[in-house]
Rosetta silent file (secondary structure, phi, psi, omega in degrees, C-alpha in Angstrom):
SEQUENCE: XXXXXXXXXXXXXXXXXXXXXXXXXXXXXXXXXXXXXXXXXXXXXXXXXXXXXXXXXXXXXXXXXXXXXXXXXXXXXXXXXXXXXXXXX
SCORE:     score description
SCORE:     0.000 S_00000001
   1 L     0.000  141.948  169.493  -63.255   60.627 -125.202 S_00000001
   2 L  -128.188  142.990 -176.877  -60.220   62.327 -125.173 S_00000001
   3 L  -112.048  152.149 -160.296  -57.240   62.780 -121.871 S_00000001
   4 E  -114.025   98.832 -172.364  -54.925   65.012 -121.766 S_00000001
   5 E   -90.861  148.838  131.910  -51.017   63.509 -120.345 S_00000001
   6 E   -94.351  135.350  167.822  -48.096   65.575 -119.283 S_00000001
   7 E  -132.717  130.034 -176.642  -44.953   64.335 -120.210 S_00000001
   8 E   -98.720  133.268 -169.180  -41.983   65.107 -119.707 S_00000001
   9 L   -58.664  -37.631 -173.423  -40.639   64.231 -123.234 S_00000001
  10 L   -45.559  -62.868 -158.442  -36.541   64.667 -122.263 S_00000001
  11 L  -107.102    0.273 -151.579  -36.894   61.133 -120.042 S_00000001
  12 L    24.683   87.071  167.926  -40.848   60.111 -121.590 S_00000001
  13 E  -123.492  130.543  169.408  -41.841   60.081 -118.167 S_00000001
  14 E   -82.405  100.195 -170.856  -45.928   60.233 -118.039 S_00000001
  15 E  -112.292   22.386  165.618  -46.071   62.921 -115.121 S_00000001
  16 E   152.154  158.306 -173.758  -50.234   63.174 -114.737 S_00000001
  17 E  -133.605  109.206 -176.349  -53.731   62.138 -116.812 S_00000001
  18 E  -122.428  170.185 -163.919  -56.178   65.180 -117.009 S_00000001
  19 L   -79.756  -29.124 -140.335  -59.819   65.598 -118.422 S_00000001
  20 L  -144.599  127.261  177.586  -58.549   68.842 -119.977 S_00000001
  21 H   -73.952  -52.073  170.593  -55.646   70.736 -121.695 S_00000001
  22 H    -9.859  -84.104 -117.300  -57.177   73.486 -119.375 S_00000001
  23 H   -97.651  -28.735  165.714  -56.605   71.599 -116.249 S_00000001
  24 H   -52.556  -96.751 -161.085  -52.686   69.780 -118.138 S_00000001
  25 H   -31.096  -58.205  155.239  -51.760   73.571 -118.289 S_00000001
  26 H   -36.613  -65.335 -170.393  -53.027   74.606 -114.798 S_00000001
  27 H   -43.043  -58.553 -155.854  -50.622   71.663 -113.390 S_00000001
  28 H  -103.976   40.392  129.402  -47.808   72.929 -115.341 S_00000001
  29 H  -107.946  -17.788  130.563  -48.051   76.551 -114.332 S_00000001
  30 H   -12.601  -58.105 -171.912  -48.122   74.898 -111.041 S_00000001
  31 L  -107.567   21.787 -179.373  -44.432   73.681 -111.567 S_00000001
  32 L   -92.504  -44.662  179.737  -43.406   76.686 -113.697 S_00000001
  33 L  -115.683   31.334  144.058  -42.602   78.366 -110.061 S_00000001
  34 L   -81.956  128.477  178.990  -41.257   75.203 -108.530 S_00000001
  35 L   -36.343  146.707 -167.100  -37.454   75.361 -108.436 S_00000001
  36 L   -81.870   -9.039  177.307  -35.890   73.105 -111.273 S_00000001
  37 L  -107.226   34.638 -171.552  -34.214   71.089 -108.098 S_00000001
  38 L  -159.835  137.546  179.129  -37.377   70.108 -106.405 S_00000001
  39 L   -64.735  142.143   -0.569  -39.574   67.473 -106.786 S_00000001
  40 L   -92.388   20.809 -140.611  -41.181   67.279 -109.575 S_00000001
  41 L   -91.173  -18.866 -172.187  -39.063   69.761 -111.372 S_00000001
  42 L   -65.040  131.737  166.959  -35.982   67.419 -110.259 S_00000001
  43 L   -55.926  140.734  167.752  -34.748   65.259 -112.934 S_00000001
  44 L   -77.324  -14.953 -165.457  -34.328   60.970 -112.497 S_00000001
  45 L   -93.627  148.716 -178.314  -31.043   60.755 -114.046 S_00000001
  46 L   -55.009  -32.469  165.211  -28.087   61.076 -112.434 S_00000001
  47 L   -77.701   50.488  179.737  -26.966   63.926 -114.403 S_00000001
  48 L   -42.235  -54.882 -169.032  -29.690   65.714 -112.838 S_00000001
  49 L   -69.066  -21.342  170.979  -27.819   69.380 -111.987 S_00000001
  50 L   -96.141   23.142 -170.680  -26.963   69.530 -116.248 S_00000001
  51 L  -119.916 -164.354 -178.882  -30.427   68.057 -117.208 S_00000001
  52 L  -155.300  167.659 -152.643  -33.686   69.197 -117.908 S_00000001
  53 E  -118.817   74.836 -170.391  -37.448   69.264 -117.585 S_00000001
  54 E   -95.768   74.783  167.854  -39.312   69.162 -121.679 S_00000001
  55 L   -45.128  144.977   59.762  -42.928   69.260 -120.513 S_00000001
  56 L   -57.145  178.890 -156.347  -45.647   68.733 -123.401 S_00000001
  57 E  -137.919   84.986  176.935  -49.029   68.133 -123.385 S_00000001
  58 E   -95.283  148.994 -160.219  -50.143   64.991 -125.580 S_00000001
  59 E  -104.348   83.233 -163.774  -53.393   64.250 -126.374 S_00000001
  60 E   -88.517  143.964  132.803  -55.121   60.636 -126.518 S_00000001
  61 E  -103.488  129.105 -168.242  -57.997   59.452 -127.641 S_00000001
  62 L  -112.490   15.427  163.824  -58.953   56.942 -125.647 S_00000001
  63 L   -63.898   -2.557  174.453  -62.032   54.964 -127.313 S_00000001
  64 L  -143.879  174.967 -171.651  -59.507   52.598 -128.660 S_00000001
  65 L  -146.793  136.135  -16.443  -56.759   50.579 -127.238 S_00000001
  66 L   -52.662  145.386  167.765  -53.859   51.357 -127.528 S_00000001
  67 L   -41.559  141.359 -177.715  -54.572   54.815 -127.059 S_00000001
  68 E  -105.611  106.622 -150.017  -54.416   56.640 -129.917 S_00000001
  69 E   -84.404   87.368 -179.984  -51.992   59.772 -129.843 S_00000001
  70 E   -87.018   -7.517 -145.404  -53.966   62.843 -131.398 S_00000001
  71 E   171.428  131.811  157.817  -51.787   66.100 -130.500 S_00000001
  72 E  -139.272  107.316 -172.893  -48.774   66.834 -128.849 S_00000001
  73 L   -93.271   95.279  177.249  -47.950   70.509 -127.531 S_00000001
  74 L   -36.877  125.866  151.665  -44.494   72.061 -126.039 S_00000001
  75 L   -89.089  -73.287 -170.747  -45.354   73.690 -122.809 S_00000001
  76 E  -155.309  144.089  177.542  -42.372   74.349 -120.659 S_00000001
  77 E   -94.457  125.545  175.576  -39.024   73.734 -120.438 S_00000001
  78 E  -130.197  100.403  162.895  -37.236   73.513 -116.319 S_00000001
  79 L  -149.794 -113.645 -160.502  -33.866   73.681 -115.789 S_00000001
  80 L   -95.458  -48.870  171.793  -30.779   74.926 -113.838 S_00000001
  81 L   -49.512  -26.311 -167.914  -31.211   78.244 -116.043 S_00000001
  82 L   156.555 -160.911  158.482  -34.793   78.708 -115.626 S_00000001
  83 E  -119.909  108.730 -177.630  -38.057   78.231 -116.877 S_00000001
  84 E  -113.090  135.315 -158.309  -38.983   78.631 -120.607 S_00000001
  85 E   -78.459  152.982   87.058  -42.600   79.231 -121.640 S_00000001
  86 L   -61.873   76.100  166.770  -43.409   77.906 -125.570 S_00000001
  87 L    52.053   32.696 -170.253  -46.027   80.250 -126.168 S_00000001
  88 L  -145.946   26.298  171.906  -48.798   79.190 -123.860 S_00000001
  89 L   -55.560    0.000    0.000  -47.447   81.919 -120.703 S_00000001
């Protein structure tokens, strides 16, 4: 079977486990119009107000353990500047 994570790659924070890149993508045009200063767009690190938000969309197969890491796809970018799309707007 294969699950679908968001991550945000910048801190490899695991931010959700979906059935679907569909349903990964949905989430993160979800947070695409949350402010980059609001949870979850807000950064953990203390340098929060200079940091940023590197969404992808990796891909597991999970029939074997450890998961095995099939795909990984740039989504969106969140930060003080904006939001930038990698070709999946």
């Amino acid at each position: 079977m294969t699950v679908f994570v968001i991550e945000d790659e910048f801190h490899a924070e695991w931010q959700g486990q979906f059935q679907s890149f569909d349903a990964a993508f949905a989430e993160l045009r979800t947070r695409g119009a949350i402010a980059w200063n609001e949870t979850p767009n807000r950064c953990p690190c203390t340098s929060w107000k200079t940091c940023c938000r590197e969404y992808v969309v990796v891909e597991f197969d999970d029939r074997v353990s450890p998961w095995k890491e099939t795909g990984r796809t740039p989504v969106l970018s969140v930060n003080a500047s904006g939001v930038t799309w990698h070709g999946h707007e």
